[in-house]
N, C-alpha and C positions, 0 to 999 in steps of 0.2 A: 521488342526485346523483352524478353523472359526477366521475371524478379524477382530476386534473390529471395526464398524462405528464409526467413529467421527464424533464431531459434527460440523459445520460450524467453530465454534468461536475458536476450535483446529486447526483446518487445518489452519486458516488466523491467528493468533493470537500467531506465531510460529515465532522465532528471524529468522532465514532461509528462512523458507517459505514466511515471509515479504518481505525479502530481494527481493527471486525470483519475486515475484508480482511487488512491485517496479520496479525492473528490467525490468519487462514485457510491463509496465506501457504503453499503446498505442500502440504495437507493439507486432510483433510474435517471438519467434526467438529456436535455436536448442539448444539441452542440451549444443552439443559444442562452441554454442556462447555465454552460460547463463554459461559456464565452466570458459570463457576468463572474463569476466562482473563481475562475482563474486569470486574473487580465493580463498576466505578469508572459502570457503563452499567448504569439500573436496569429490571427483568426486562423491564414491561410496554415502556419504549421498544424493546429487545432485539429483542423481538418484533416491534414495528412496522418498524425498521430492519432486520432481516430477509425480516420480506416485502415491505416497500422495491425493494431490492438482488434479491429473486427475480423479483418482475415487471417491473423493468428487467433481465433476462435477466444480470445481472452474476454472481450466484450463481445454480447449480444445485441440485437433490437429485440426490446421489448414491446414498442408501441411504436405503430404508422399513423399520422393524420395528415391528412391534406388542410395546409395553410397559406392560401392564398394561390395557389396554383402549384406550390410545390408540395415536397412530402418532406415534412419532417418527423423525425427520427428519435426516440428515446433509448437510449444505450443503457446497459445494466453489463457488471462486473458477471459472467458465467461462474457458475459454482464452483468454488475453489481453484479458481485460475488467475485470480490475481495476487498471486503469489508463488513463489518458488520451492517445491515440493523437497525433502532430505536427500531423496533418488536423484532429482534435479540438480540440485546444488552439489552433488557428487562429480557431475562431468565440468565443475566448471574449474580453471587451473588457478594458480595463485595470482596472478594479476588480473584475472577478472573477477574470483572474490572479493580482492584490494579495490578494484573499481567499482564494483558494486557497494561495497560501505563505507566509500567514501561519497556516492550518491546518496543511501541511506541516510547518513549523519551529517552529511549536505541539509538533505531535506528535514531531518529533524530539528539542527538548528534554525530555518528559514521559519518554519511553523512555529516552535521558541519564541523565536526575536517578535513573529508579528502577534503573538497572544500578548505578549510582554509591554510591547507597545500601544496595545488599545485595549489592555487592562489594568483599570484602578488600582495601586499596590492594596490596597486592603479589601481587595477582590482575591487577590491573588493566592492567598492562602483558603480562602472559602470555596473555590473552583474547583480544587479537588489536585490541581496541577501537583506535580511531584516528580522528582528524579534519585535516583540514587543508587550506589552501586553496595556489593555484597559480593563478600565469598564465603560459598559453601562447600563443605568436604562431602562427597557423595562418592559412593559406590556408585557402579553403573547401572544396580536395579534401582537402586533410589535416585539418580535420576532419570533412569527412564521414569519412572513413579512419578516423578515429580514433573516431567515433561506432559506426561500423559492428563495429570489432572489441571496441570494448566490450559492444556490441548481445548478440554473439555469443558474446562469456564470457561472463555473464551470462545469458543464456538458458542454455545449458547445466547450469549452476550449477542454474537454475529446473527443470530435468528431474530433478534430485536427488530423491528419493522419505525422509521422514525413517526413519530406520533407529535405532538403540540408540547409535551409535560416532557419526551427528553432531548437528552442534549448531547450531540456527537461529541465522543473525547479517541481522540489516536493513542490508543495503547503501542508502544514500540517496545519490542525485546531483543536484547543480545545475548547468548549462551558462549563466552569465550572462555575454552578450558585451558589449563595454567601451562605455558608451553614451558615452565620450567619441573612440572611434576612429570615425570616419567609414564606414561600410559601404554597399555600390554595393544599389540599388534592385533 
């Protein structure tokens, strides 16, 4: 029996499969270190959500070795495909955006809760950790301007290669424009 193609915003848009991406977030690593990383996602789904994510071309192999008779496998996030593109996020209707940020902000509280829990409170403010919200009045060349240069730090950022001296932080953003301000078609 023939398998169903999914589409981008299935594959990434997945409580699990999130998780693995995140996980991945700048780095390669084997199922059995995305085993230790994630324990909360049990082996065998691991696995099917891996080879998921590799035949919708989202992850790659980056590295084969033979260990112990088998071959195992280093998976790496493909450039710019772990994530859902402005084009992309065009085809999807209002119950699957509503589904998809409600996995987002799923996932962002669970990350939340477990820093929160196995960090010191007077760690907590030296970490760097922070949230908060803000409204800004913007024309739409200022923010495009101001998308763009965010764009741009943040990629850069993402070219960072993990070294011993840093230290992963999940940067998460929402752009929700004011559905009571009237905007030209």
């Amino acid at each position: 029996m023939a398998r169903k193609q999914r589409s981008k915003a299935e594959l990434v848009l997945h409580p699990a499969r999130m998780r693995i991406l995140s996980a991945l977030g700048g780095r390669h690593a084997t199922a059995k270190e995305l085993r230790r990383m994630l324990p909360q996602i049990p082996q065998a789904s691991l696995y099917r959500h891996l080879r998921a994510l590799h035949e919708g071309a989202v992850l790659e192999i980056v590295e084969e070795r033979e260990v112990n008779g088998a071959i195992e496998r280093s998976f790496a996030v493909r450039a710019g495909q772990g994530r859902l593109s402005p084009e992309e996020l065009e085809h999807l209707g209002p119950d699957e955006h509503l589904d998809a940020f409600n996995v987002f902000v799923a996932m962002l509280v669970e990350s939340f809760g477990a820093y929160v829990e196995r960090t010191p409170q007077e760690q907590l403010g030296r970490d760097g950790a922070a949230y908060n919200l803000a409204t800004l009045w913007l024309s739409e060349a200022e923010r495009a301007s101001l998308h763009a240069a965010m764009v741009e730090l943040v990629e850069g950022a993402l070219s960072h290669e993990p070294t011993p001296e840093r230290r992963a932080y999940a940067l998460a953003s929402v752009v929700i424009p004011d559905a009571l301000t009237p905007s030209e078609p």
